[in-house]
N, C-alpha and C positions, 0 to 999 in steps of 0.2 A: 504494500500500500504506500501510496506517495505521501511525504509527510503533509501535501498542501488538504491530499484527502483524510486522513488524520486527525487535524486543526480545523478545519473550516466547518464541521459541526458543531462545535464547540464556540467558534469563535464568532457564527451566527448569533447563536442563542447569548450570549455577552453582549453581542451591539444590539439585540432587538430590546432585552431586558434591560440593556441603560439605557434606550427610548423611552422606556414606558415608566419606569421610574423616577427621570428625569421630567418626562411630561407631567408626571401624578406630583411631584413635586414643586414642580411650575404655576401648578394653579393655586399652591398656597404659598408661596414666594411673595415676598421677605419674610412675613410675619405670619403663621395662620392667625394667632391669636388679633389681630388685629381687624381679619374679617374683610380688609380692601382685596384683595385679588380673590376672593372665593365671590364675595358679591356682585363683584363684576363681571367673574364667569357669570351669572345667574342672570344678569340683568340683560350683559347683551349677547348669549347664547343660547339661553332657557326661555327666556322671558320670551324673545320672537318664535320660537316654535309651541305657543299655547301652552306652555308650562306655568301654573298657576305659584302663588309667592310660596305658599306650603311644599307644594311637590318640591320645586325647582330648589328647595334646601334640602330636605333629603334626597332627591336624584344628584345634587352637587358632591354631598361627603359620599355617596354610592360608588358613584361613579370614580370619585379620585381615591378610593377604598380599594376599587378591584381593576385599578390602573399598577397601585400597589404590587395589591394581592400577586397578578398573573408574572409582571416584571420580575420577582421574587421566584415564584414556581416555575419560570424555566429555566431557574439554575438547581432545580434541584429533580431527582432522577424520579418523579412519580408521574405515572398519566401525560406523558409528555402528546403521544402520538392519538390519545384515545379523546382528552378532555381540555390540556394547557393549548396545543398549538392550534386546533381548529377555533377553541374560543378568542385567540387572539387574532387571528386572519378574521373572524366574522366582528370581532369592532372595530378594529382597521375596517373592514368593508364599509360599515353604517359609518364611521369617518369621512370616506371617502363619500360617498352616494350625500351626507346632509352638506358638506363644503361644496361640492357640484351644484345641487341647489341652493346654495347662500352667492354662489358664484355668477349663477344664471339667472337670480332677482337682486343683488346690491351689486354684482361687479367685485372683483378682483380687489377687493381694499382694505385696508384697515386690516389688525393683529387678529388670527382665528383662533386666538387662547389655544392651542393646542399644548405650547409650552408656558403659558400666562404671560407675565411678565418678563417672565427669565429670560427667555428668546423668541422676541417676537418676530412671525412668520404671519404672510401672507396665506389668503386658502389655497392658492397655486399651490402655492411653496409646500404647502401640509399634505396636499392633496399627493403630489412626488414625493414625498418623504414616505407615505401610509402604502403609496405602488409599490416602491420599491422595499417594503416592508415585507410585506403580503408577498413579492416575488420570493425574495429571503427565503423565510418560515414556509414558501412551496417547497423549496428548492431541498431543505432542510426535511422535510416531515416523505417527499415522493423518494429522492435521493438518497438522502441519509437517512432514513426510516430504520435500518435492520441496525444500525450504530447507536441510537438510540436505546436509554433504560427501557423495562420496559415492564419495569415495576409496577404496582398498582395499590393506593393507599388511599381512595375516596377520605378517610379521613383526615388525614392529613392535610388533603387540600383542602377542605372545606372548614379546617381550623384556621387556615391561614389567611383564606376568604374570608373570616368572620370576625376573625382579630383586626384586621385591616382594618373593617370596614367600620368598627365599633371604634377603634383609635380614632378614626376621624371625626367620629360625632361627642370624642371624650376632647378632645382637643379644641373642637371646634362646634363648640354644643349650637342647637338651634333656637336656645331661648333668647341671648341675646339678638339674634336676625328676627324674631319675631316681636321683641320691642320694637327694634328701627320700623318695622314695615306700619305696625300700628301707627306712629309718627309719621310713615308718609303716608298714612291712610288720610290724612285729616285731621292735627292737631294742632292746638292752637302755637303764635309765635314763642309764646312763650318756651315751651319743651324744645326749641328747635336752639342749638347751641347759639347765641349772637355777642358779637364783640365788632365795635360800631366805632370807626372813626370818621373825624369832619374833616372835608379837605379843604385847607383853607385858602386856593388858589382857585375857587371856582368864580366864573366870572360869567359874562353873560345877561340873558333875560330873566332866568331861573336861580336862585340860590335857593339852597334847604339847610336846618338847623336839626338833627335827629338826636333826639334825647339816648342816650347811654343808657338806660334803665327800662330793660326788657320788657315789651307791652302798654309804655307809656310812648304816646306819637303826638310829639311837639310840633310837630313838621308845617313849615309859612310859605307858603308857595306865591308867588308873583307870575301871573299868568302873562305869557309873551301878549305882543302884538297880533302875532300872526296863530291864530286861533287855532290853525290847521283841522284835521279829521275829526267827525265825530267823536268822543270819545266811547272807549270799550273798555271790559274789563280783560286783562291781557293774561289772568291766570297768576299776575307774580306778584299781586296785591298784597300776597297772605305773606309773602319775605319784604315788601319795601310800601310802607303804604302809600308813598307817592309816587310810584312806578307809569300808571296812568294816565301822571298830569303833564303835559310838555311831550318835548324831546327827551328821552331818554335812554343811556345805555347799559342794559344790565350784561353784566360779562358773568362767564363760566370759567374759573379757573383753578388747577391745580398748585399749592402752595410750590410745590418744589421742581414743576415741570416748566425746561427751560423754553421751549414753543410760546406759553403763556406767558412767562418773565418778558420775552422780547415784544409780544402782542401786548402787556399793561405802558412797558417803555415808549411804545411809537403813539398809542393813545393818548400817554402825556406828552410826548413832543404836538400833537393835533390841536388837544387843548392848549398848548400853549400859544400855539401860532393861530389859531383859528376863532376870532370872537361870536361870541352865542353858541362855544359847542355846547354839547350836552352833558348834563349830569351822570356821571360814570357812578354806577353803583356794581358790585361785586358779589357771588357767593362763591365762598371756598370750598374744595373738596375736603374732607378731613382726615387727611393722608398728607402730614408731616406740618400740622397746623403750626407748628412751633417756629415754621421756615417764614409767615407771612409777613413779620417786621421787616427782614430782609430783603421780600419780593416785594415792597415798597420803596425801600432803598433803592434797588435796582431800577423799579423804577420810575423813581424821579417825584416819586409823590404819594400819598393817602387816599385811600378814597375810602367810601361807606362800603361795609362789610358784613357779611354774615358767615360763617360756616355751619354745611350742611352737614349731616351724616351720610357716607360713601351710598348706599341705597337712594335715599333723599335726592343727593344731588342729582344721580343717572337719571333718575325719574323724571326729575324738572328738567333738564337738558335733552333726554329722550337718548335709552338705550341702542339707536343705532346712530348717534353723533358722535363728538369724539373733541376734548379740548383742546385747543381753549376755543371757548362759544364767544361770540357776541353778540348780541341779537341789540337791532337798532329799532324803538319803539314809539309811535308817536302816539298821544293822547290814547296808549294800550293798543295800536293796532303796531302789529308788528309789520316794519317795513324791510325789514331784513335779516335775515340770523347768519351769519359767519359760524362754521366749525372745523376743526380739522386743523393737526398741524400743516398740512399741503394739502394741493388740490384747485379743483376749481370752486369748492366751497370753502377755502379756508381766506380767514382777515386778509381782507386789501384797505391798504388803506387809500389808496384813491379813489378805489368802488365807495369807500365809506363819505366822504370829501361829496362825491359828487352825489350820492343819497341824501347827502344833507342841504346840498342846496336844491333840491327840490323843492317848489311850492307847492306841491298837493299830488297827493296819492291816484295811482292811476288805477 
């Protein structure tokens, strides 16, 4: 036997199981205990295919349970050819088939959480990664079949299945996710975390004064000249109560994501060069809240602020967007939303310049 024939059963099942272990660990990267990248699996992976707030918490720790589980049992000699390899070729396959469809109705963009945050991958990219898997573990299971154990310990495996899977709901219990989701079910501003600065550089037809003290709204508004649209109520009343009146722009950003750092930066060079911009009001993602004093530093200024809880915020921003948001608002009607670090939906700020010198809504 040649030694490449030898090794390369062997050396298979190594690369396939630190795929799968590395992906099961992806989705709770950096922190589990913190609940940002398991929620975000849920919001924008679950949430779009009908997966209701309850399921899509246990199908989350399930599923990165027996990403574990299988990653683990193909280094060990039970069930390899009868119950480990065809289970892994058959979620590789629903991998494959739901990226196809997320491919064929959003297009080719944005991270497909396969490895979370860790290394983010496009669905292309997952999609090649999950082929060339699946060839793999053929090639393995048709080929090398008689090289394989060929032992058999149904319990074994289903201890390992079960430990996995219970780690992840010990670790990463569902009751905290099920506070946040009551919170964005409809709760008042108060329960919603806020720390409120004034920026004292606004200038303009509009100034606002926002009391510091949660649930009490000082807020003096001086209505422009130019009356513009109807007003409406724009949905983000229940975070800034004077988000409705004027021009307004409420942004979506991550405290410590430099896309967003550089989007608050050109913002305040706009306002500064441009008279009557609009009142810039902020909510923060709350993932690495500690960083925000800084990401005013950067750049160049203060504005009014809320932080959300990581659920909360996708929600308001909407699960298949992606920061940093800006959505540009007059009297509540939304005339524009920017998202995306790139693209042709992500901040311009000329597109924005010349939105704002519009006279009236088409």
């Amino acid at each position: 036997m040649q030694p490449i024939e030898r090794y390369l059963p062997w050396s298979i099942r190594i690369i396939i199981a630190g795929l799968f272990l590395v992906s099961a660990y992806g989705k709770i990267y950096p922190d589990p205990s913190a609940y940002g990248t398991i929620s975000m699996f849920e919001i924008k992976q679950l949430y779009p295919l009908g997966f209701s707030v309850e399921l899509a918490k246990f199908f989350s720790r399930s599923l990165i349970g027996v990403e574990f589980a299988l990653g683990l049992l193909l280094l060990f000699p039970f069930d390899l050819k009868k119950w480990v390899i065809p289970a892994l070729i058959a979620m590789l396959g629903i991998f494959v088939v739901h990226l196809s469809i997320e491919i064929f109705t959003t297009g080719n963009k944005g991270n497909c959480g396969c490895f979370g945050a860790l290394l983010p991958m496009t669905p292309l990219e997952a999609i090649m990664k999950n082929v060339l898997s699946i060839g793999l573990l053929a090639l393995l299971w048709k080929r090398y079949g008689a090289q394989l154990p060929e032992r058999s310990n149904i319990w074994f495996l289903t201890t390992i299945l079960s430990v996995c899977m219970l780690l992840m709901f010990i670790f990463i219990p569902t009751y905290r996710a099920a506070r946040i989701v009551e919170k964005t079910a409809g709760t008042s501003v108060s329960d919603t975390t806020e720390m409120t600065q004034v920026d004292p550089t606004v200038t303009g037809s509009e100034k606002t004064s926002t009391s510091s003290e949660i649930g009490k709204d000082t807020t003096k508004v001086v209505k422009p000249k130019d009356q513009g649209p109807k007003m409406k109520k724009s949905g983000y009343e229940k975070h800034f109560a004077n988000i409705n009146q004027g021009k307004k722009l409420l942004c979506f950003f991550a405290p410590s994501c430099d896309h967003c750092r550089a989007t608050a930066k050109q913002l305040t060079a706009l306002k500064n060069s441009t008279p009557g911009f609009p009142e810039i009001q902020i909510l923060f993602m709350d993932e690495a809240a500690e960083e925000i004093p800084d990401f005013f530093k950067f750049a160049g200024a203060s504005y009014t602020y809320k932080v959300l809880d990581i659920i909360e915020f996708w929600t308001v921003l909407g699960g298949n967007r992606d920061v940093p948001g800006v959505a540009y608002l007059w009297n509540g009607n939304l005339v524009k939303l920017y998202h995306g670090p790139e693209g042709a939906e992500a901040f311009n700020k000329e597109d924005l310049k010349t939105q704002l010198q519009k006279q009236k809504l088409r």
